[in-house]
C-alpha positions as CSV (number, residue, x, y, z in Angstrom):
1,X,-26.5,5.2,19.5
2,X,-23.9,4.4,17.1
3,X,-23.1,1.8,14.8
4,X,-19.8,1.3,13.8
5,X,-18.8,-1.1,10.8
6,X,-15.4,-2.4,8.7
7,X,-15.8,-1.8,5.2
8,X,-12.2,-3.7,4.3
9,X,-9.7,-2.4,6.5
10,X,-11.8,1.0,7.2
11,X,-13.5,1.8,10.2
12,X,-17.0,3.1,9.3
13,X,-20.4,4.4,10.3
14,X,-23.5,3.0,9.7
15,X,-25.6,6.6,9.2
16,X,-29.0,5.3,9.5
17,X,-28.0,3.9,13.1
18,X,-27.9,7.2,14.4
19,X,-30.9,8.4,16.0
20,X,-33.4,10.8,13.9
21,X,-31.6,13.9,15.5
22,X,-28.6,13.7,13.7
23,X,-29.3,13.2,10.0
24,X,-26.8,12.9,8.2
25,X,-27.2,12.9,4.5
26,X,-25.1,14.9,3.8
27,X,-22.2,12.9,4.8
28,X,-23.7,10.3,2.6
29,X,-23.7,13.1,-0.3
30,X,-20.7,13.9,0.4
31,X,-19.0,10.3,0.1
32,X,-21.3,10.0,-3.6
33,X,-19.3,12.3,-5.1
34,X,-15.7,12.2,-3.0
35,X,-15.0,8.7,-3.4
36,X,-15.3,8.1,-7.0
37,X,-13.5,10.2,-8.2
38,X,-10.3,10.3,-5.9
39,X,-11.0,6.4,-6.4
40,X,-11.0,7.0,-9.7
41,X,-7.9,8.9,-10.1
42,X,-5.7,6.5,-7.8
43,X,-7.1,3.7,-9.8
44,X,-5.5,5.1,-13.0
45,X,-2.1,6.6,-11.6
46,X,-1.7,3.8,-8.9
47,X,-2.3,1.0,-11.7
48,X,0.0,2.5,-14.6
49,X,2.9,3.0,-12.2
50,X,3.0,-0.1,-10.4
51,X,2.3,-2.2,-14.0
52,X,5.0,-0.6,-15.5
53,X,7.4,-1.1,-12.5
54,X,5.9,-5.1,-13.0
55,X,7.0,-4.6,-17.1
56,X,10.3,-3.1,-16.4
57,X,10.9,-6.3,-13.9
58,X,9.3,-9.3,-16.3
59,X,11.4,-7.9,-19.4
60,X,14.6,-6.4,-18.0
61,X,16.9,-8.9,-16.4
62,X,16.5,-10.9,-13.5
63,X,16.4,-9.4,-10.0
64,X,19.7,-8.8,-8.8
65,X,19.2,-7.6,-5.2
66,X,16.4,-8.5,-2.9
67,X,15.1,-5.1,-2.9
68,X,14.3,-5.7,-6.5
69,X,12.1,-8.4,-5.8
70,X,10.5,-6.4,-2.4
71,X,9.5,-4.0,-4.9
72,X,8.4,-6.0,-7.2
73,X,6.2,-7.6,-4.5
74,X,5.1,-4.4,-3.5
75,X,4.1,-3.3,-6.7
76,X,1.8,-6.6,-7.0
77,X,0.2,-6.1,-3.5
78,X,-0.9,-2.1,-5.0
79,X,-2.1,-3.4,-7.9
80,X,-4.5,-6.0,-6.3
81,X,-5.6,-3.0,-3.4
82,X,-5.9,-0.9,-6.5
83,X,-8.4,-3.4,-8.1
84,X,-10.7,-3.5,-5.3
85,X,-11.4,0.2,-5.5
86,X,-13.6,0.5,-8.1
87,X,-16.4,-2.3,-6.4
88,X,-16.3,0.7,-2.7
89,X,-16.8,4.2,-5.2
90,X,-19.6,2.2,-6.7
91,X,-21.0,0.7,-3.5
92,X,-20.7,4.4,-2.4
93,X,-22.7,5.9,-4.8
94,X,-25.9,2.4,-5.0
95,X,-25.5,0.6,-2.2
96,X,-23.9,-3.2,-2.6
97,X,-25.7,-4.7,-5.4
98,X,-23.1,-7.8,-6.5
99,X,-23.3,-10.9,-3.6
100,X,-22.5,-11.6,-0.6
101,X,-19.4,-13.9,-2.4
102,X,-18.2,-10.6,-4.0
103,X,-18.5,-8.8,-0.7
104,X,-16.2,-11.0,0.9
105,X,-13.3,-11.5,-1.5
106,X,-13.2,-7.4,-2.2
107,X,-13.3,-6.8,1.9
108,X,-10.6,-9.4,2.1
109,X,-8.7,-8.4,-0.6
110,X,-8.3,-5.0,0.6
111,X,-7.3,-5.8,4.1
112,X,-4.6,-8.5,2.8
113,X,-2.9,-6.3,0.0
114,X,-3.1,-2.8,2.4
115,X,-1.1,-5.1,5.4
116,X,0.8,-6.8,3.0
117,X,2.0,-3.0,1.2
118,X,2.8,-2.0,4.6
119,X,4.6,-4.9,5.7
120,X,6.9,-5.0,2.7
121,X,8.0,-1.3,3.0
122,X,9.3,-2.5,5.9
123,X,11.2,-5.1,4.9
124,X,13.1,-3.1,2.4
125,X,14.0,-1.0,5.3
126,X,15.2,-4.3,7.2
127,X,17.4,-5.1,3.5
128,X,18.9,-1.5,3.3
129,X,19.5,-1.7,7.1
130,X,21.4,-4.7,6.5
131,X,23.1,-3.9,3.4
132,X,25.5,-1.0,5.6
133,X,25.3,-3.4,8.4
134,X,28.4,-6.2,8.5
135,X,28.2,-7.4,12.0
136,X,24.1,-8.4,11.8
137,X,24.4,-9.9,8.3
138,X,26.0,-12.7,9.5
139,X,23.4,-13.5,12.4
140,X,19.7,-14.8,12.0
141,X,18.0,-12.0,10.3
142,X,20.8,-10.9,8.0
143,X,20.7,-15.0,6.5
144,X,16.7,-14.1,6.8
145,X,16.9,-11.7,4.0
146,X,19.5,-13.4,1.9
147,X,18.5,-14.3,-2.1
148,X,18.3,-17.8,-1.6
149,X,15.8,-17.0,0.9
150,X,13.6,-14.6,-0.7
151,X,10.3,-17.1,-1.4
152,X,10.7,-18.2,2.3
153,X,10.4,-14.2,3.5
154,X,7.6,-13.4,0.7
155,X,5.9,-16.1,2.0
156,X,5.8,-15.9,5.6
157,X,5.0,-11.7,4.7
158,X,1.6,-12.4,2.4
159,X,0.7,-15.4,4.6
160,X,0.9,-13.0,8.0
161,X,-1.4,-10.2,6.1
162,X,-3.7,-12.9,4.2
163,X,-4.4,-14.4,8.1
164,X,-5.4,-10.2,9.0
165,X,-8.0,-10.6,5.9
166,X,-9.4,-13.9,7.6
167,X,-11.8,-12.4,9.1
168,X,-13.1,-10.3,6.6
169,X,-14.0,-13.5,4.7
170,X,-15.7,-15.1,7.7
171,X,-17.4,-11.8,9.4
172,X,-18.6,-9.6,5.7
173,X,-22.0,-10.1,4.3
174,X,-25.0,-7.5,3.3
175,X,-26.6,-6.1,5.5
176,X,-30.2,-4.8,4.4
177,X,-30.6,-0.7,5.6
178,X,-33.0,1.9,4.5
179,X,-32.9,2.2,0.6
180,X,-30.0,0.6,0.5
181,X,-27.6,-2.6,1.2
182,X,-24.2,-2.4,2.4
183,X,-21.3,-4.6,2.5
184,X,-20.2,-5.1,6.0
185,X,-18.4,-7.4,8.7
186,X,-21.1,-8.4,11.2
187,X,-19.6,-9.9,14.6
188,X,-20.5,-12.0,16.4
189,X,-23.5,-10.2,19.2
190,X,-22.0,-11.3,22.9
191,X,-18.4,-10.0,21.6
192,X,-19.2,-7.8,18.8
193,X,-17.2,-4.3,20.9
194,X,-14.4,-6.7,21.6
195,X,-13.9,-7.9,18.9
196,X,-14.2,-4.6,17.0
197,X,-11.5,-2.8,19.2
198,X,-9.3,-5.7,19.3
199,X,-9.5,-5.9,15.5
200,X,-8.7,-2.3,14.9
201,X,-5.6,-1.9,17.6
202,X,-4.2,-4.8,15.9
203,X,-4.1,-3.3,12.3
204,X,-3.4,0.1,13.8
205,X,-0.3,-1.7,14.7
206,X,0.5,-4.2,12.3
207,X,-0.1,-1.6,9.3
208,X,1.5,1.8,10.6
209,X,3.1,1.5,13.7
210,X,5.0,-1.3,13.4
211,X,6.4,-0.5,9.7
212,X,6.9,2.8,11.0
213,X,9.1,2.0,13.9
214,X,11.4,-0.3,11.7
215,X,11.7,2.6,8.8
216,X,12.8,5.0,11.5
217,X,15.1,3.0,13.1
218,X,16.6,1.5,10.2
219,X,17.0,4.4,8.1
220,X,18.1,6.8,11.3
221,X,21.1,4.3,11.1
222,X,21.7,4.0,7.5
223,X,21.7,7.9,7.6
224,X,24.0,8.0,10.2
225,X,26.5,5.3,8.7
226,X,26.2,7.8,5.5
227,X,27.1,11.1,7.3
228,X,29.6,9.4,9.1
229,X,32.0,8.2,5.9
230,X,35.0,10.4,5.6
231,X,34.4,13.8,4.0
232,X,36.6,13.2,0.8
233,X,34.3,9.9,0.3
234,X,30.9,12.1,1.0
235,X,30.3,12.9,-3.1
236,X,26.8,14.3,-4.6
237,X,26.5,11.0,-4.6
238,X,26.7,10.1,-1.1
239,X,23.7,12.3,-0.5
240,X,21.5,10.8,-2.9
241,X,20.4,8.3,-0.6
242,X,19.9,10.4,2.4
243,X,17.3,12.4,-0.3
244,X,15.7,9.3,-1.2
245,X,15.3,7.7,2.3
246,X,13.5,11.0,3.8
247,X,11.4,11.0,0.6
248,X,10.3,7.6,1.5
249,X,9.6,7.9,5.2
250,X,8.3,11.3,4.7
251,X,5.6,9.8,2.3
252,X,4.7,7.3,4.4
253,X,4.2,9.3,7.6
254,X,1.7,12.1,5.6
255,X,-0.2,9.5,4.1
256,X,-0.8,7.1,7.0
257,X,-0.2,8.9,10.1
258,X,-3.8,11.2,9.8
259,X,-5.8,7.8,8.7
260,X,-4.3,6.0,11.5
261,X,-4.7,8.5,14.5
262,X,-8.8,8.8,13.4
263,X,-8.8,4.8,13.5
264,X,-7.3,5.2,16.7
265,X,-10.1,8.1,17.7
266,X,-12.8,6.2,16.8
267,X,-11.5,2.9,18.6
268,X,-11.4,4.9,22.0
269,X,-15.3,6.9,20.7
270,X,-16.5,3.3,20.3
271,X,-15.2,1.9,24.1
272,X,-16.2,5.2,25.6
273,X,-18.4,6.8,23.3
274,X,-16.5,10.3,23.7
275,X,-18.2,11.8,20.5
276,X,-22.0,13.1,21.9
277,X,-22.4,16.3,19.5
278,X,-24.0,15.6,15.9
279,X,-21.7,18.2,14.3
280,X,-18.4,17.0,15.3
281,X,-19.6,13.5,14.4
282,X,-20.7,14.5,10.7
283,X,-16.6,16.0,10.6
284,X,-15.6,12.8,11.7
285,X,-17.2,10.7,9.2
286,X,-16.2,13.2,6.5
287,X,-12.1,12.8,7.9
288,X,-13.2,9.3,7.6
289,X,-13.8,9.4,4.1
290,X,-10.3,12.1,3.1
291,X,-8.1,10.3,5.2
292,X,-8.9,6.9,4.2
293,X,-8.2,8.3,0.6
294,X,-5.1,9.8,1.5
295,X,-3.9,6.5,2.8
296,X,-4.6,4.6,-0.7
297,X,-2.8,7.5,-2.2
298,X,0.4,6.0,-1.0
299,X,-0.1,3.1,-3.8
300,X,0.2,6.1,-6.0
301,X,3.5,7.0,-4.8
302,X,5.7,4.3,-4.7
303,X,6.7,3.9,-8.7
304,X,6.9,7.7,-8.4
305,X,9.5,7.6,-6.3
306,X,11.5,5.1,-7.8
307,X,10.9,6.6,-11.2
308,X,11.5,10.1,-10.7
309,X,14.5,10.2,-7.4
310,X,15.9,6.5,-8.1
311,X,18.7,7.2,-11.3
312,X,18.8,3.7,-12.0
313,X,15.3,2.9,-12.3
314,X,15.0,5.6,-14.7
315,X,17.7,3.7,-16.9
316,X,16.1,0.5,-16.9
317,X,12.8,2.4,-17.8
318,X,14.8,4.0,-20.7
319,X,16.2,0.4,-21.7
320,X,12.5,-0.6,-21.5
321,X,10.8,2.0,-23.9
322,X,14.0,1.8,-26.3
323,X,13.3,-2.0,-26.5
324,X,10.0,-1.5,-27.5
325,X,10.2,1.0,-30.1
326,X,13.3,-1.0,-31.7
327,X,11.1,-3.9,-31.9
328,X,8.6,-1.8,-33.4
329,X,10.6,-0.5,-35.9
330,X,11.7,-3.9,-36.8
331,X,8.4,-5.5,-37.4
332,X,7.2,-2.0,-39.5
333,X,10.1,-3.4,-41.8
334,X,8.7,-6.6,-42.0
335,X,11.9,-8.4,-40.8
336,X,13.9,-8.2,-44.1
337,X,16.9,-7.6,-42.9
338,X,16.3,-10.2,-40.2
339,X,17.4,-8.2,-37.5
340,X,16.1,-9.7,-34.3
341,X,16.9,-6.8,-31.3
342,X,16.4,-7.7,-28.1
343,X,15.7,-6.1,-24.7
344,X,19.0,-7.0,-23.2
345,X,21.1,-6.1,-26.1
346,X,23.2,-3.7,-24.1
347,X,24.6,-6.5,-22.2
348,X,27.7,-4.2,-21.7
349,X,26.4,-1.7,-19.4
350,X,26.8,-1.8,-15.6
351,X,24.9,-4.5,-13.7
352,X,22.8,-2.2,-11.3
353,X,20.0,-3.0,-9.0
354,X,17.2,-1.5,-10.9
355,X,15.1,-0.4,-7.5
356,X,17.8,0.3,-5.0
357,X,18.1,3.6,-3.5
C-alpha cells in the first residue's frame, strides 16, 4: 500500500510504506546523490542572479514601471525558495535532524515563495498586456496595476500564496521511519485522501495552470498587436519583444509543464491507485525527484533572461559594475582630490525601464 506525503509543495513517497516486495533503495540512493548537488548548483546560480537583479534595483534609480517592481518582487520570492534548498539536499542525504519548528517554516516557505514566483510571472504578463491595451486600462484591472497601486497588488499576491503555505505550517512535523526521520505534512486520518487530492489540484492550478493561461493569452495578444503595426514601423526592434516573450513562456512551459503533469499522475494513482507494478513505481519516484528539480531551475532563469535578451537591463548592470569600480578607485586614492562619484552620475542618459521587455 502506498504512502504518499508533501515535502513543501512536492508530492512524495514514503519508501518504507511500500510493502517488502518492492524495495526500493535504490530510489533512496538515487535522491542521496541527485538532490544535492542540482540543489547545490541552483542554490549558487539562482542566488547570484536574483541578488544582483535586487543590487541593480536598491542602487540604480527608483522603479520606473511596475514591471520593475514585479521583478523585483520576483527576484525576492527566488531568493527566499532558493534558501530553503539547502535544509531538503541535506534532509535527503540524513533524514530530518533540526525540529519540528524548522520543519515547518522550511515546508512553508517553500510552498509560499514557489506560488508566490508563479503568481507574479503572471502578473507581469497582466502589466505588458495592459501596457498595448488602451481600452482595458481605463477599467478595473488596468487602475489594478497602476503605480500608485503597486503595494495594494504585492499585497493581495504574497498574502494569496502565504494562505497556500498555511497548511504546511499547521499539517508538517517528523515523522519517526526506519533509520531515519522525515519532515512531513500529516493530515488529519478520517480526511487524510481528501484532503491530499484537494490540496494538490489546487496548487496544480494555482501554480501552473493558471499563470499559464494568463501568459498565453496575454502575450498571444501582445504578439499579435506587434505583428499587426505597419510594416515601415516593424524595425529590428519591433521584434525584440516578440524574442523575448517566447523566451519567457517557452521557459516556463519546459520547466513546469513535466513537474506538473506527474503531480497530476500521482493525484489520480493516489484516488485510484493505477500504479500496481514495482518498476514503473521506482521510475516514478525517480521523475519525482528530476522533475521537481527542473521546476526550481526556473529560479535560475529569470535574471538570465533579463540579463542576457533584455538590452536595458544590461545597461543598468553596466551602470552598476562602473559605479563600483569608480568608487573603488576613489577610495584606493584616499579621497585627495575629493572626488565623490556617484551611482547616478550619468543623470543624462535615457530614463528606461530597467526590466521591461
Amino acid at each position: 500500500m502506498k504512502d504518499f506525503i508533501r515535502i513543501g509543495c512536492t508530492l512524495s513517497v514514503v519508501y518504507d510504506a511500500y510493502q517488502p516486495i518492492c524495495e526500493k533503495e535504490d530510489v533512496r540512493s538515487f535522491a542521496r546523490l541527485f538532490q544535492p548537488v542540482v540543489y547545490g548548483l541552483c542554490l549558487i546560480v539562482g542566488v547570484a542572479g536574483n541578488a544582483l537583479v535586487v543590487a541593480v534595483y536598491m542602487n540604480g534609480k527608483r522603479q520606473q514601471t511596475v514591471t520593475d517592481a514585479l521583478v523585483v518582487h520576483l527576484a525576492v520570492a527566488d531568493l527566499l525558495l532558493l534558501l530553503t534548498l539547502p535544509f531538503w539536499a541535506a534532509a535527503s542525504v540524513r533524514g530530518w535532524e533540526l525540529g519540528e519548528a524548522l520543519c515547518k517554516l522550511v515546508a512553508a516557505l517553500y510552498t509560499v515563495n514557489f506560488t508566490c514566483s508563479m503568481l507574479i510571472l503572471a502578473c507581469i504578463s497582466l502589466d505588458r498586456y495592459l501596457a498595448l491595451t488602451p481600452a482595458v486600462r481605463n477599467r478595473i484591472l488596468g487602475r489594478v496595476f497602476r503605480k500608485e497601486q503597486l503595494s495594494k497588488l504585492g499585497l493581495v499576491v504574497w498574502t494569496t500564496a502565504f494562505l497556500l503555505g498555511v497548511p504546511d505550517l499547521a499539517l508538517c512535523t517528523i515523522k519517526h521511519l526506519p533509520g531515519r526521520q522525515v519532515c512531513m505534512a500529516v493530515y488529519p486520518s478520517g480526511v487524510a485522501l481528501q484532503v491530499k487530492m484537494a490540496m494538490e489540484i489546487f496548487q496544480v492550478v494555482l501554480s501552473f495552470l493558471a499563470p499559464l493561461a494568463t501568459m498565453v493569452y496575454c502575450y498571444t495578444h501582445v504578439v499579435r498587436t506587434l505583428l499587426g503595426l505597419p510594416l515601415e514601423s516593424r524595425g529590428r526592434r519591433r521584434w525584440r519583444p516578440v524574442r523575448v516573450l517566447l523566451v519567457v513562456v517557452g521557459a516556463f512551459v519546459l520547466t513546469q509543464l513535466p513537474y506538473n503533469v506527474l503531480k497530476f499522475c500521482r493525484t489520480l494513482d493516489m484516488m485510484h491507485e493505477l500504479v500496481t507494478h514495482c518498476g514503473v513505481s521506482k521510475a516514478l519516484d525517480m521523475a519525482a525527484h528530476v522533475t521537481e528539480s527542473l521546476a526550481l531551475s526556473h529560479c535560475c532563469l529569470n535574471p538570465v533572461l533579463y540579463a542576457f535578451i533584455g538590452a536595458s537591463f544590461r545597461q543598468h548592470v553596466m551602470k552598476f559594475a562602473k559605479g563600483i569600480g569608480q568608487r573603488r578607485r576613489s577610495a584606493q586614492r584616499g579621497g585627495d582630490q575629493g572626488v565623490n562619484i556617484s551611482f547616478n552620475s550619468n543623470s543624462q542618459s535615457q530614463k528606461t525601464s530597467s526590466f521591461s521587455i
